[in-house]
N, CA, C and O atoms as a Tripos MOL2 file, in Angstrom:
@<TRIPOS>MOLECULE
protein
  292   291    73     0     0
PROTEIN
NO_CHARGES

@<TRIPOS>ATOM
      1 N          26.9650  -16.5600   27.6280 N.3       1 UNK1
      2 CA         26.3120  -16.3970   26.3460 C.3       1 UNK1
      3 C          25.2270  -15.3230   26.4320 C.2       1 UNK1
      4 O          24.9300  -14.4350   25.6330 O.2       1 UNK1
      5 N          24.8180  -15.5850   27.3890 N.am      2 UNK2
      6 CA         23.5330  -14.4940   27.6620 C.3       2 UNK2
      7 C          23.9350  -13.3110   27.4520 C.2       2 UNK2
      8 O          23.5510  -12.5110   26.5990 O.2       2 UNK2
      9 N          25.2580  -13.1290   28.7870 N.am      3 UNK3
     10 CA         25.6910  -11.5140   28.9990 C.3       3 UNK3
     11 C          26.0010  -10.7980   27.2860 C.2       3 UNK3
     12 O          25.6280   -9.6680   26.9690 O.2       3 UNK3
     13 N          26.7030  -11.6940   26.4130 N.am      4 UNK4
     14 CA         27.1160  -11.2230   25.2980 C.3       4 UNK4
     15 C          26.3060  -10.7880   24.6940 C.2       4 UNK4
     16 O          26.4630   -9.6740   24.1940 O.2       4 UNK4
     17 N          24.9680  -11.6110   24.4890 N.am      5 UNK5
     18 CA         23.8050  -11.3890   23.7480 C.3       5 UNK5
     19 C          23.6690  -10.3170   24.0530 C.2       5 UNK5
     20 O          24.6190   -9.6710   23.6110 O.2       5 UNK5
     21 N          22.8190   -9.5530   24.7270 N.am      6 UNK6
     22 CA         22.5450   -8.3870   25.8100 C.3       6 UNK6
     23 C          23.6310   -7.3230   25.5840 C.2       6 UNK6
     24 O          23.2070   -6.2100   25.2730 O.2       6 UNK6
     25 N          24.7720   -7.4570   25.6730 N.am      7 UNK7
     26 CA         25.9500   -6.5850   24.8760 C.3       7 UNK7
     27 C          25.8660   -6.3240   23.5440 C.2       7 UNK7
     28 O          26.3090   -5.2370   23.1720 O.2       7 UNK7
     29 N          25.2330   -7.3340   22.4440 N.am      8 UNK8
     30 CA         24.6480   -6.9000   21.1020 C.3       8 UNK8
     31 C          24.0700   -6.2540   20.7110 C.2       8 UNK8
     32 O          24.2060   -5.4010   19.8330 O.2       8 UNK8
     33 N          22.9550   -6.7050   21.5960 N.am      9 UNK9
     34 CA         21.9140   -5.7130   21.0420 C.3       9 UNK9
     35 C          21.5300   -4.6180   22.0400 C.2       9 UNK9
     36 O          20.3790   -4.1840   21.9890 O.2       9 UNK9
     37 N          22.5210   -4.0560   23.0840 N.am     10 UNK10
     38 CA         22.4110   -3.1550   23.6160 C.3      10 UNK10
     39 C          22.8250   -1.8260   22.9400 C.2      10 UNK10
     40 O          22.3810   -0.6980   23.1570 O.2      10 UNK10
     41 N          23.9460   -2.2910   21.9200 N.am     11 UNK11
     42 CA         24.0440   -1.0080   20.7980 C.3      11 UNK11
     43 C          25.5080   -0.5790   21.5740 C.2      11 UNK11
     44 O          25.8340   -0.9220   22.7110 O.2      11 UNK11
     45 N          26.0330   -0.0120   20.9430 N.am     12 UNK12
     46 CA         27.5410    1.2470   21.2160 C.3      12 UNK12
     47 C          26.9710    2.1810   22.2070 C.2      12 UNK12
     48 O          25.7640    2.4160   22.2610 O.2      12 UNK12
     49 N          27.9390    2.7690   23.0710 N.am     13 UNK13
     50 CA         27.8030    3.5890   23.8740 C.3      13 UNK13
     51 C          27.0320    3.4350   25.3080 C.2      13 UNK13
     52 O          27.2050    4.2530   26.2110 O.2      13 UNK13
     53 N          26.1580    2.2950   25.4280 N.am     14 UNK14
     54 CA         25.4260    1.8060   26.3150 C.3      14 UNK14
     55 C          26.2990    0.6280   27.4540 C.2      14 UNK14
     56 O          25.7440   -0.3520   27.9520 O.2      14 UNK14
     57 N          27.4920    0.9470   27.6470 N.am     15 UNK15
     58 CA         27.5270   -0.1160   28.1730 C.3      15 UNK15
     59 C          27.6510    0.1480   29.4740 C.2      15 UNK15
     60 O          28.3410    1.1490   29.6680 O.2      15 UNK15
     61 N          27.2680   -0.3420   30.3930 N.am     16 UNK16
     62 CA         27.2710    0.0380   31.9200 C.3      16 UNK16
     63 C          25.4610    0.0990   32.2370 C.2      16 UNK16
     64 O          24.8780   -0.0590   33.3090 O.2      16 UNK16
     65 N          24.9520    0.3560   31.0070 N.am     17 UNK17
     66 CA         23.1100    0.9150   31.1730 C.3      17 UNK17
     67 C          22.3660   -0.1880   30.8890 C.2      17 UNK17
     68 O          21.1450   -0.0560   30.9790 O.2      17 UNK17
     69 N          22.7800   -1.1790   30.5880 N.am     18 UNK18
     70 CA         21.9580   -2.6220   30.5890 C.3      18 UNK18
     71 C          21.5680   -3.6200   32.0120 C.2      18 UNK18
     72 O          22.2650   -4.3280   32.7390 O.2      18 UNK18
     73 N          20.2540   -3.3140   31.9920 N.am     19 UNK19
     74 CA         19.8660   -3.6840   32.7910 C.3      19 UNK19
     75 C          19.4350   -2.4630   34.3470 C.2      19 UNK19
     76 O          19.0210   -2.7580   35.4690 O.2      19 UNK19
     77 N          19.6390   -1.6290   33.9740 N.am     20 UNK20
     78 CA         19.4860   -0.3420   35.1400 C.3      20 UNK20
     79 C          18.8230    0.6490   34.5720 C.2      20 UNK20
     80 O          18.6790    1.0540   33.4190 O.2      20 UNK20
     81 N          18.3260    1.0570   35.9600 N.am     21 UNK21
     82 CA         17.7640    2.5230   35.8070 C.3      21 UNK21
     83 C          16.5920    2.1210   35.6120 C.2      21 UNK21
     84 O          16.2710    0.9370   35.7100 O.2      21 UNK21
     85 N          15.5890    3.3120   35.2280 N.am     22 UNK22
     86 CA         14.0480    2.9980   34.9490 C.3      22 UNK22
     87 C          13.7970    2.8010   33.8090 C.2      22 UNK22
     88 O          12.8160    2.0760   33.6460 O.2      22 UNK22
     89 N          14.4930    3.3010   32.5390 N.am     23 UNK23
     90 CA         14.1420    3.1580   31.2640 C.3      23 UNK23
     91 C          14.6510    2.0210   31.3800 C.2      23 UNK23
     92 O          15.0620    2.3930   30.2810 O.2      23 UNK23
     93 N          15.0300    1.0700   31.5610 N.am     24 UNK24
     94 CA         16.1020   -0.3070   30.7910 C.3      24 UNK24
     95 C          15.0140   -1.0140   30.4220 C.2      24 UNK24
     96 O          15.2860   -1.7370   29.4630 O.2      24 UNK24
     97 N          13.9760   -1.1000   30.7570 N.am     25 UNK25
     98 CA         12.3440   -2.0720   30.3280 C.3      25 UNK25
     99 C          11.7470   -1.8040   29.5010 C.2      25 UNK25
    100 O          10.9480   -2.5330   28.9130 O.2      25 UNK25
    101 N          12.1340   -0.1560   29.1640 N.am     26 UNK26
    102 CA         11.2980    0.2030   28.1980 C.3      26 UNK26
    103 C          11.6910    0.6270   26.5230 C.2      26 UNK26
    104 O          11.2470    1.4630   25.7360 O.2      26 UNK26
    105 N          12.5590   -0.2280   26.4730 N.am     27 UNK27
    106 CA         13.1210   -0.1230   24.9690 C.3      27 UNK27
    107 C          12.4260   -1.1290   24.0130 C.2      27 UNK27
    108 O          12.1240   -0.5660   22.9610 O.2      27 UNK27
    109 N          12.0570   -2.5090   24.0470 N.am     28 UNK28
    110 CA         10.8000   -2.8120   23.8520 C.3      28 UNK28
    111 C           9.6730   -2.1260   23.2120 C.2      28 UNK28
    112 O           8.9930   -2.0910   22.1870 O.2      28 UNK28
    113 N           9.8730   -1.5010   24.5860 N.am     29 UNK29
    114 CA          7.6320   -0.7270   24.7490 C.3      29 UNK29
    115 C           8.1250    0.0200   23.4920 C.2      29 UNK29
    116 O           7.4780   -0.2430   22.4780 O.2      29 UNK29
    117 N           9.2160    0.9650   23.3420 N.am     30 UNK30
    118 CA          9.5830    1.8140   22.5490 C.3      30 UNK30
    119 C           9.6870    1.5310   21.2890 C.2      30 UNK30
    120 O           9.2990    2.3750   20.4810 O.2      30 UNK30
    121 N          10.2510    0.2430   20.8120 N.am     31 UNK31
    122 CA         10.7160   -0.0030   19.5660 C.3      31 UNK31
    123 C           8.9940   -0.3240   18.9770 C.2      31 UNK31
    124 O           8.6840    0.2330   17.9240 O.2      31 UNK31
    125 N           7.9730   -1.1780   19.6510 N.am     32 UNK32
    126 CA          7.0270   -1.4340   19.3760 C.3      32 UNK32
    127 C           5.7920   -0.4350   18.9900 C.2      32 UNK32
    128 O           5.0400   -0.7330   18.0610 O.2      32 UNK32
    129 N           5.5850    0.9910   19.8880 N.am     33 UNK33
    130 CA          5.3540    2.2370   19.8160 C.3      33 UNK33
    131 C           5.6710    3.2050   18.6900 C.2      33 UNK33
    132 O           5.0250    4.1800   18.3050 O.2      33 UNK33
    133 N           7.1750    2.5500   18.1180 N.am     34 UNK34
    134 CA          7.1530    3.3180   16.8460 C.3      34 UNK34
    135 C           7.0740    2.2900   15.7550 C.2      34 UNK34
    136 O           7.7280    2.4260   14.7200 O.2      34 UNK34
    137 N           6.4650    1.4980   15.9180 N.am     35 UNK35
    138 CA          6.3680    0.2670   14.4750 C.3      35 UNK35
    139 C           5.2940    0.2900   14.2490 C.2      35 UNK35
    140 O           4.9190    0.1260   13.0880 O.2      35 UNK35
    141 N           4.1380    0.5630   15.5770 N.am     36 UNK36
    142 CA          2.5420    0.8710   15.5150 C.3      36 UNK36
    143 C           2.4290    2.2180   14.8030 C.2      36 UNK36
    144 O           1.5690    2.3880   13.9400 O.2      36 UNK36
    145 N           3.3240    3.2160   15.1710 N.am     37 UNK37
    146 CA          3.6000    4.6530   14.5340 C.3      37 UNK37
    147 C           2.9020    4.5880   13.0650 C.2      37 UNK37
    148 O           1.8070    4.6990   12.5140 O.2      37 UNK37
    149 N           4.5550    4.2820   12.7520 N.am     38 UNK38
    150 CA          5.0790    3.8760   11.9110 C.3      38 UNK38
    151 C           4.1920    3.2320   10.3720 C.2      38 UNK38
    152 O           4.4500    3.5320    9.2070 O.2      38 UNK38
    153 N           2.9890    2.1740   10.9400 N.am     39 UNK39
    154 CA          2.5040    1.1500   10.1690 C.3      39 UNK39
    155 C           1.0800    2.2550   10.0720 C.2      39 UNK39
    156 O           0.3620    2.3700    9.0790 O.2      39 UNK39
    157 N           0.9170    3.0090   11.3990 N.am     40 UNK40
    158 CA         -0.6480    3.4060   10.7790 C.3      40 UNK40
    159 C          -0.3500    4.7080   10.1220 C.2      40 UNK40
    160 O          -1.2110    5.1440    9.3580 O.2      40 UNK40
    161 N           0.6240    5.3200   10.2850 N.am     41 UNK41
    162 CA          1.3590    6.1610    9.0820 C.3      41 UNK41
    163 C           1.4290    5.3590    7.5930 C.2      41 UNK41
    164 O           0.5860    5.7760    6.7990 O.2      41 UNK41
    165 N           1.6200    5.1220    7.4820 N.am     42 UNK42
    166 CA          1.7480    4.2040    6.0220 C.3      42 UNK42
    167 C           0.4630    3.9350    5.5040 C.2      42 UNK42
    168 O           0.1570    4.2770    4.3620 O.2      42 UNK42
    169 N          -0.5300    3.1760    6.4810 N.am     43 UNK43
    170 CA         -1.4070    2.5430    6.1030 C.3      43 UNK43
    171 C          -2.5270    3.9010    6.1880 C.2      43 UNK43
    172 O          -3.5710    3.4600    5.7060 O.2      43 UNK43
    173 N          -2.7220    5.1970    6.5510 N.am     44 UNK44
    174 CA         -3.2660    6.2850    6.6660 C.3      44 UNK44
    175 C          -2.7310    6.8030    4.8640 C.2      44 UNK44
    176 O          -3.4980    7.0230    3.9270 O.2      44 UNK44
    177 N          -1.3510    6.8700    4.8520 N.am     45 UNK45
    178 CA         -1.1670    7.1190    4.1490 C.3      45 UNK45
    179 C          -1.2590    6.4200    2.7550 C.2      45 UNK45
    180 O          -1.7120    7.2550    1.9720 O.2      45 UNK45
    181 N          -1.0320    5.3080    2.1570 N.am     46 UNK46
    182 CA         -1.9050    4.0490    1.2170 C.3      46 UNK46
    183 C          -3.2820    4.7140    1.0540 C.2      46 UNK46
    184 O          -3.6630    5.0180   -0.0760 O.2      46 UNK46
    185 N          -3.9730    4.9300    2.0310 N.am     47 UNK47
    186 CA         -5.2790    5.1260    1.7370 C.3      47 UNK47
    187 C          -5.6180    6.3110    1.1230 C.2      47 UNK47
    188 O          -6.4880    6.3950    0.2560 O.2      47 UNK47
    189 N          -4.9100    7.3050    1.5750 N.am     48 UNK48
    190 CA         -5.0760    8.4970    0.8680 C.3      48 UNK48
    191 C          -4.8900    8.9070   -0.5570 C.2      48 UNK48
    192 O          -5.6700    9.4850   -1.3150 O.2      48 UNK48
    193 N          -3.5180    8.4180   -0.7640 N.am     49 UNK49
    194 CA         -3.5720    7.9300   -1.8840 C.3      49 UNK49
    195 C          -3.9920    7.1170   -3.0960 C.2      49 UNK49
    196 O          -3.5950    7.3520   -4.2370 O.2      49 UNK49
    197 N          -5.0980    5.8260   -2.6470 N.am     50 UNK50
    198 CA         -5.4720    5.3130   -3.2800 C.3      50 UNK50
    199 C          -6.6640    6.3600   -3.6800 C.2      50 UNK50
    200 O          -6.7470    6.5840   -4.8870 O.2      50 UNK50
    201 N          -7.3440    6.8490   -3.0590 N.am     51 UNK51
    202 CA         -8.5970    7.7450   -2.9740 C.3      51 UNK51
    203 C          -8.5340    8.6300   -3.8690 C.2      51 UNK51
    204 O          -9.4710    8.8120   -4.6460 O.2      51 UNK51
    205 N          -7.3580    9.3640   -3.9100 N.am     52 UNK52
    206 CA         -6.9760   10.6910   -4.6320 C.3      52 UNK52
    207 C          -7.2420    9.6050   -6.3620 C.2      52 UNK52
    208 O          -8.1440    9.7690   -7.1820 O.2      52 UNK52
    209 N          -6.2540    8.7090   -6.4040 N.am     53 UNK53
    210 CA         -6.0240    8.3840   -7.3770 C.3      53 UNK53
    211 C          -7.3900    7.4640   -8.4550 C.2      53 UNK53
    212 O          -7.4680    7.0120   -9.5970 O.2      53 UNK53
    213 N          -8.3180    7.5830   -7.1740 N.am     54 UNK54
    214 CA         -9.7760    6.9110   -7.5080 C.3      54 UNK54
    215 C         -10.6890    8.2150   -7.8790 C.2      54 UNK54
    216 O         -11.4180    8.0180   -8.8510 O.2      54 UNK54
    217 N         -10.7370    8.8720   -7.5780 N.am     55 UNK55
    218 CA        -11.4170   10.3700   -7.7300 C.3      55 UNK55
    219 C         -10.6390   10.9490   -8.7650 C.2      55 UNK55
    220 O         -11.1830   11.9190   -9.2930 O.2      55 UNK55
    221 N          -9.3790   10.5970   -9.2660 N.am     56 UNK56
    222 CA         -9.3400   11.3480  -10.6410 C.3      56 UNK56
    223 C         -10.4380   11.3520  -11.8850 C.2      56 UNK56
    224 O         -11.3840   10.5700  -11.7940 O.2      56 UNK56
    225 N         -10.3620   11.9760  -12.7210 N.am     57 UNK57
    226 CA        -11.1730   12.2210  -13.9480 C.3      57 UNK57
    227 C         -10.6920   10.7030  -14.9260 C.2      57 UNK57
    228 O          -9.4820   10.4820  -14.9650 O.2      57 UNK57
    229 N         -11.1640   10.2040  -15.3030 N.am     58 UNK58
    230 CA        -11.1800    8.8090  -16.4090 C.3      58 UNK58
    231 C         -10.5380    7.6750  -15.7660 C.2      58 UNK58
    232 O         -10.1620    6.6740  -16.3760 O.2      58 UNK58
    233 N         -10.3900    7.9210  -14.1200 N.am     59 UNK59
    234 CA        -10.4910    6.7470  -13.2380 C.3      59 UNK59
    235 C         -11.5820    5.6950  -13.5550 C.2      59 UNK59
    236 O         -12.5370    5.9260  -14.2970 O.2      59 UNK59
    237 N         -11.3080    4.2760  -12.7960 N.am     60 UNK60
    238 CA        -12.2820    3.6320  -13.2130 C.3      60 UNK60
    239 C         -12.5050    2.2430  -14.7950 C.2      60 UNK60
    240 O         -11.6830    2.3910  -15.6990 O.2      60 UNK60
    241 N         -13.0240    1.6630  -14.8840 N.am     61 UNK61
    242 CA        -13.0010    1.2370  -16.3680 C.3      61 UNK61
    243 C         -13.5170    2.2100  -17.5240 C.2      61 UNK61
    244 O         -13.9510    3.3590  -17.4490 O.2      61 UNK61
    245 N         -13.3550    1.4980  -18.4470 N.am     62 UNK62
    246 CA        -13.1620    2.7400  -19.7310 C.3      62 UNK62
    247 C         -14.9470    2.6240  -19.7300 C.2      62 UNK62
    248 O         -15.4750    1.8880  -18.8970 O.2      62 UNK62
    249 N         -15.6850    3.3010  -20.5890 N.am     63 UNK63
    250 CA        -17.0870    3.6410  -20.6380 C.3      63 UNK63
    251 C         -17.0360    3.7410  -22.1090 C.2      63 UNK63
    252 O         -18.0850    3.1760  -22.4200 O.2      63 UNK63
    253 N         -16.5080    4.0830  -23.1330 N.am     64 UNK64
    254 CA        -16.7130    4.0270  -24.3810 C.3      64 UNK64
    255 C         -16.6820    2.5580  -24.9340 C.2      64 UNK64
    256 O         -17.2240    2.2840  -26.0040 O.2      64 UNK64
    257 N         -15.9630    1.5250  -24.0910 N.am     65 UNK65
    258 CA        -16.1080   -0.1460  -24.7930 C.3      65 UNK65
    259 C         -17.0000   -0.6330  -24.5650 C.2      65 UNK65
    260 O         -17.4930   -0.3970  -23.4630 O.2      65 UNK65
    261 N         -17.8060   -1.7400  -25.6480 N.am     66 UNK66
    262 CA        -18.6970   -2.8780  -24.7000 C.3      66 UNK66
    263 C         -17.7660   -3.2260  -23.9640 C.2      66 UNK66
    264 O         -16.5390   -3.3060  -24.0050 O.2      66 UNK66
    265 N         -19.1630   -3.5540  -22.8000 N.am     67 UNK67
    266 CA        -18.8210   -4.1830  -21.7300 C.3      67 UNK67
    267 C         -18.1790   -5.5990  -21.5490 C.2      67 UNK67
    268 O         -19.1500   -5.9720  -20.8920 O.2      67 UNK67
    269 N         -17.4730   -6.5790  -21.5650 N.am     68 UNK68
    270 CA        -17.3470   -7.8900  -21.6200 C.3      68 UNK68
    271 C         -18.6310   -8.7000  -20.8690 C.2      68 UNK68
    272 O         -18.9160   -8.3550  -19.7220 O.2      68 UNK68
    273 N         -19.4130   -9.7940  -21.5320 N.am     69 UNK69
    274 CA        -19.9060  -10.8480  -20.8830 C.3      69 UNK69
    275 C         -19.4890  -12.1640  -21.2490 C.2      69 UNK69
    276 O         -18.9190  -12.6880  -22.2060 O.2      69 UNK69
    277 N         -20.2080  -12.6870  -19.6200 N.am     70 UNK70
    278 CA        -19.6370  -13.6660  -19.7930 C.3      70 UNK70
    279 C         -20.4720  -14.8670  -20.9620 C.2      70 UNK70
    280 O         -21.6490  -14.7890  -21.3150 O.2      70 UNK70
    281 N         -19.5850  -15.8080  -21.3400 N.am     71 UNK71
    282 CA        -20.2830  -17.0380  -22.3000 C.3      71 UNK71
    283 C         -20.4110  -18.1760  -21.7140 C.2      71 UNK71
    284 O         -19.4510  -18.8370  -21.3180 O.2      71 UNK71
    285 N         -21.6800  -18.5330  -21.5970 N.am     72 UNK72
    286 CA        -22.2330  -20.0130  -21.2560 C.3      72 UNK72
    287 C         -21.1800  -21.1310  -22.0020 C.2      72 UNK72
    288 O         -21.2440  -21.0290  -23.2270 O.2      72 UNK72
    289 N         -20.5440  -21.8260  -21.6890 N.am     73 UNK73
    290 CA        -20.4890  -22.7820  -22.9620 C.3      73 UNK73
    291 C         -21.0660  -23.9720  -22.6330 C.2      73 UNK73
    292 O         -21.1380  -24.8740  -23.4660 O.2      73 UNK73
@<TRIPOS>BOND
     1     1     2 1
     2     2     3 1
     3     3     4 2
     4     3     5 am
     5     5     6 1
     6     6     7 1
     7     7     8 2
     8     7     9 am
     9     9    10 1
    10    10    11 1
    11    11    12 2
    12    11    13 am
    13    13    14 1
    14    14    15 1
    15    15    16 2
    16    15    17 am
    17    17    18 1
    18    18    19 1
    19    19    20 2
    20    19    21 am
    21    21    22 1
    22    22    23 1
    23    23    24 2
    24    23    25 am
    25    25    26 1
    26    26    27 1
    27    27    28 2
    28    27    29 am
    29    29    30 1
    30    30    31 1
    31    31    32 2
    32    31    33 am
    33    33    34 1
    34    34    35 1
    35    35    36 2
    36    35    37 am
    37    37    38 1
    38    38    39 1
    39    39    40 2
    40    39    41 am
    41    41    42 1
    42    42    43 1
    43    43    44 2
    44    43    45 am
    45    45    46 1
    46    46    47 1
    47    47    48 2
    48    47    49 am
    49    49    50 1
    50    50    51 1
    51    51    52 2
    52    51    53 am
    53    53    54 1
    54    54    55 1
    55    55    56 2
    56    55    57 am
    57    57    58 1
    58    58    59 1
    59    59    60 2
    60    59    61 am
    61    61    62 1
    62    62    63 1
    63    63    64 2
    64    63    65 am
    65    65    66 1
    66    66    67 1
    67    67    68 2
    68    67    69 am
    69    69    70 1
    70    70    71 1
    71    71    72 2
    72    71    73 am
    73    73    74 1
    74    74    75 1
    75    75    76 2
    76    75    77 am
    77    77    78 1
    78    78    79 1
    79    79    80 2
    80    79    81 am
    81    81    82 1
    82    82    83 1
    83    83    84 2
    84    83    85 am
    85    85    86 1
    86    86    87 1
    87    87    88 2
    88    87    89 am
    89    89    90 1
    90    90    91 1
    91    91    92 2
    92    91    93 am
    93    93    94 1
    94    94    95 1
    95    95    96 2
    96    95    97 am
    97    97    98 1
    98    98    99 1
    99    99   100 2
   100    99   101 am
   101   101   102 1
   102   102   103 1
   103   103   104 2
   104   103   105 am
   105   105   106 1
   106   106   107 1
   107   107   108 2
   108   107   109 am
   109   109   110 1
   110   110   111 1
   111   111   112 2
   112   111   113 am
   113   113   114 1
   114   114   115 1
   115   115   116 2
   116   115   117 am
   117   117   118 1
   118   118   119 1
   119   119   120 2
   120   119   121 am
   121   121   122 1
   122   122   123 1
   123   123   124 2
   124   123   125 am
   125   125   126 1
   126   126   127 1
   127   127   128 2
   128   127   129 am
   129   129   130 1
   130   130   131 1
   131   131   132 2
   132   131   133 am
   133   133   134 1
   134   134   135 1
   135   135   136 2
   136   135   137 am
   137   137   138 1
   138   138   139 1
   139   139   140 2
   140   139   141 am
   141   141   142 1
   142   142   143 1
   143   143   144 2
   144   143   145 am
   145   145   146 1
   146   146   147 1
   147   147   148 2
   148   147   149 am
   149   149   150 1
   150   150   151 1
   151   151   152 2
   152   151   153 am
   153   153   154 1
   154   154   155 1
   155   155   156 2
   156   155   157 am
   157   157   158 1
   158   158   159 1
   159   159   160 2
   160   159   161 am
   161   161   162 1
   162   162   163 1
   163   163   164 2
   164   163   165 am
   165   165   166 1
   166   166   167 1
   167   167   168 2
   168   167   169 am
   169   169   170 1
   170   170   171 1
   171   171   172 2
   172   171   173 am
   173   173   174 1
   174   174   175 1
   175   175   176 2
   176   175   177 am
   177   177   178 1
   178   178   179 1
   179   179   180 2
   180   179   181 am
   181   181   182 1
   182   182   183 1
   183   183   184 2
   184   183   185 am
   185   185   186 1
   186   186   187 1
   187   187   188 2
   188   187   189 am
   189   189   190 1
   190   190   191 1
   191   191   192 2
   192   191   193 am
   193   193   194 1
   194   194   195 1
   195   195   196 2
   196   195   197 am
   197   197   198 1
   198   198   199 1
   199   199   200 2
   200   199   201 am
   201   201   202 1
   202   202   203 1
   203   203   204 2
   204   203   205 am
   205   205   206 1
   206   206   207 1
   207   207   208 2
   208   207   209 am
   209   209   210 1
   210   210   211 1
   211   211   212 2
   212   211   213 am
   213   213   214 1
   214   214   215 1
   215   215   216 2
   216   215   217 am
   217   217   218 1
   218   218   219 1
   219   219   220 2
   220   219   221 am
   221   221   222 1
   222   222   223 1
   223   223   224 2
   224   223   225 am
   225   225   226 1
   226   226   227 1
   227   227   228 2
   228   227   229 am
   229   229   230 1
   230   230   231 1
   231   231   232 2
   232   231   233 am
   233   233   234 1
   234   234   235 1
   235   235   236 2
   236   235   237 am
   237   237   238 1
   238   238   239 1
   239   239   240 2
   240   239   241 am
   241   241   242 1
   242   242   243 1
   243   243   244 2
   244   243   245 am
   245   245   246 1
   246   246   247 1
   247   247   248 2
   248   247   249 am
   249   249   250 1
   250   250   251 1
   251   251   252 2
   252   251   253 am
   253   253   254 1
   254   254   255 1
   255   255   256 2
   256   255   257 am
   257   257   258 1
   258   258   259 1
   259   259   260 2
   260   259   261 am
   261   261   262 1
   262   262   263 1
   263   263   264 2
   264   263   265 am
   265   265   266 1
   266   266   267 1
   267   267   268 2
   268   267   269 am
   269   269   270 1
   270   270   271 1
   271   271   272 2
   272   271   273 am
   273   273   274 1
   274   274   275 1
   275   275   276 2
   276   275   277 am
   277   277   278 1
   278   278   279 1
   279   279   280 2
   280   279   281 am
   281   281   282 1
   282   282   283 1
   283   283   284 2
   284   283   285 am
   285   285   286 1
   286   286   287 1
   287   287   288 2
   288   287   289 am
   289   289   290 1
   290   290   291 1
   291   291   292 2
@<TRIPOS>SUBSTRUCTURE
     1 UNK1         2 RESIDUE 1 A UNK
     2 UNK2         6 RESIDUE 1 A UNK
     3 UNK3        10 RESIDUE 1 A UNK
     4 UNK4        14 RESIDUE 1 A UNK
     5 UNK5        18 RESIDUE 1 A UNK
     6 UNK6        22 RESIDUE 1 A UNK
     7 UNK7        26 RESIDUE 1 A UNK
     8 UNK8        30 RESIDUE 1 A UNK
     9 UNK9        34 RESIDUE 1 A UNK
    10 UNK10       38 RESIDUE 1 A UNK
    11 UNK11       42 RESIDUE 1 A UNK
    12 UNK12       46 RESIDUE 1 A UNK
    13 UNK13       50 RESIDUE 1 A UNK
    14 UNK14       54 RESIDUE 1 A UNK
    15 UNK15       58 RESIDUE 1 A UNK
    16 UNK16       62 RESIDUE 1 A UNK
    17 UNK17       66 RESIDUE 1 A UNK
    18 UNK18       70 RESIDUE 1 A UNK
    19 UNK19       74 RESIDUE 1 A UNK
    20 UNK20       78 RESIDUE 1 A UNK
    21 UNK21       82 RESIDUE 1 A UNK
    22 UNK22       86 RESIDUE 1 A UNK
    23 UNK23       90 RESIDUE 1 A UNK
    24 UNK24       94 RESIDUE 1 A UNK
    25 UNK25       98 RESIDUE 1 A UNK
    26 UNK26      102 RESIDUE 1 A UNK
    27 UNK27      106 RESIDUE 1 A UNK
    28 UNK28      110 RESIDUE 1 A UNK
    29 UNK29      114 RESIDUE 1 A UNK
    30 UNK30      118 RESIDUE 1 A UNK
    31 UNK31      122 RESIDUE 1 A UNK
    32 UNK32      126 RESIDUE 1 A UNK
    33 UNK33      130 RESIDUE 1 A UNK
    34 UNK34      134 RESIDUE 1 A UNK
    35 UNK35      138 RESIDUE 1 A UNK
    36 UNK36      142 RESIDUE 1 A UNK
    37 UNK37      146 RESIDUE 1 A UNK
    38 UNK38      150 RESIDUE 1 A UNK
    39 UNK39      154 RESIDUE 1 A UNK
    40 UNK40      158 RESIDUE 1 A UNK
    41 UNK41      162 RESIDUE 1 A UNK
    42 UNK42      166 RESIDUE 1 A UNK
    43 UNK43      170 RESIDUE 1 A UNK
    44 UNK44      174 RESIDUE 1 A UNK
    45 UNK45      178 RESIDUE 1 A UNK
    46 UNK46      182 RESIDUE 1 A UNK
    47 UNK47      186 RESIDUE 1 A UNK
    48 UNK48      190 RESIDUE 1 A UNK
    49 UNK49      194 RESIDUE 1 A UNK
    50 UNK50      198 RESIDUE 1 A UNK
    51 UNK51      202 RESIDUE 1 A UNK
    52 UNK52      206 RESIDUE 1 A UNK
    53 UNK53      210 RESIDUE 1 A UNK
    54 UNK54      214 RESIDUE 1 A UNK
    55 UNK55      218 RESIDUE 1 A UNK
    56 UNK56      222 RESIDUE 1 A UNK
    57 UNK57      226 RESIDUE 1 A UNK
    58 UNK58      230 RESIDUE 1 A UNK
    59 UNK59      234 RESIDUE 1 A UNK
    60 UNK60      238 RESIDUE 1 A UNK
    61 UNK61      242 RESIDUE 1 A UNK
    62 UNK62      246 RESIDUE 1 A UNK
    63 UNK63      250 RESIDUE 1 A UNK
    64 UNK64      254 RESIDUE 1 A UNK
    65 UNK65      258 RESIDUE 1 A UNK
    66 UNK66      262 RESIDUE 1 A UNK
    67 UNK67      266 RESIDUE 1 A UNK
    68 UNK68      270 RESIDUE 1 A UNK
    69 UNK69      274 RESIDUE 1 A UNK
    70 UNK70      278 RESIDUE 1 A UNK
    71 UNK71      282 RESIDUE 1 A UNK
    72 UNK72      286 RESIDUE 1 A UNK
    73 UNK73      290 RESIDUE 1 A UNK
């Protein structure tokens, strides 16, 4: 069951390379390396965008309405 597993998710073309050599440990490190990439790309990017879109001109709440308060009841 194991060996099969390990044949799954070793992918096409890999077969004979599971488990050998020096890279075989580091597919892991790898997949994880680009998800960290990956996420502070995004999240670099979210931010930039929110910014741009905060610094536009009539960003913000409107300024010509009263303001809402609140009512005691």
């Amino acid at each position: 069951m194991e060996l099969e597993r390990e044949k799954v998710l070793s992918g096409p073309g890999s077969e004979g390379s599971a488990g050998k050599g020096p890279a075989a440990g580091r597919s892991p490190v790898r997949w994880a390396l680009s998800g960290l990439g990956a996420g502070l790309v995004a999240g670099v990017g979210g931010t930039v965008l929110m910014r741009r879109a905060a610094a536009r001109r009539g960003a913000g709440p409107p300024r010509e309405e009263p303001r809402q308060e609140l009512i005691d009841l």
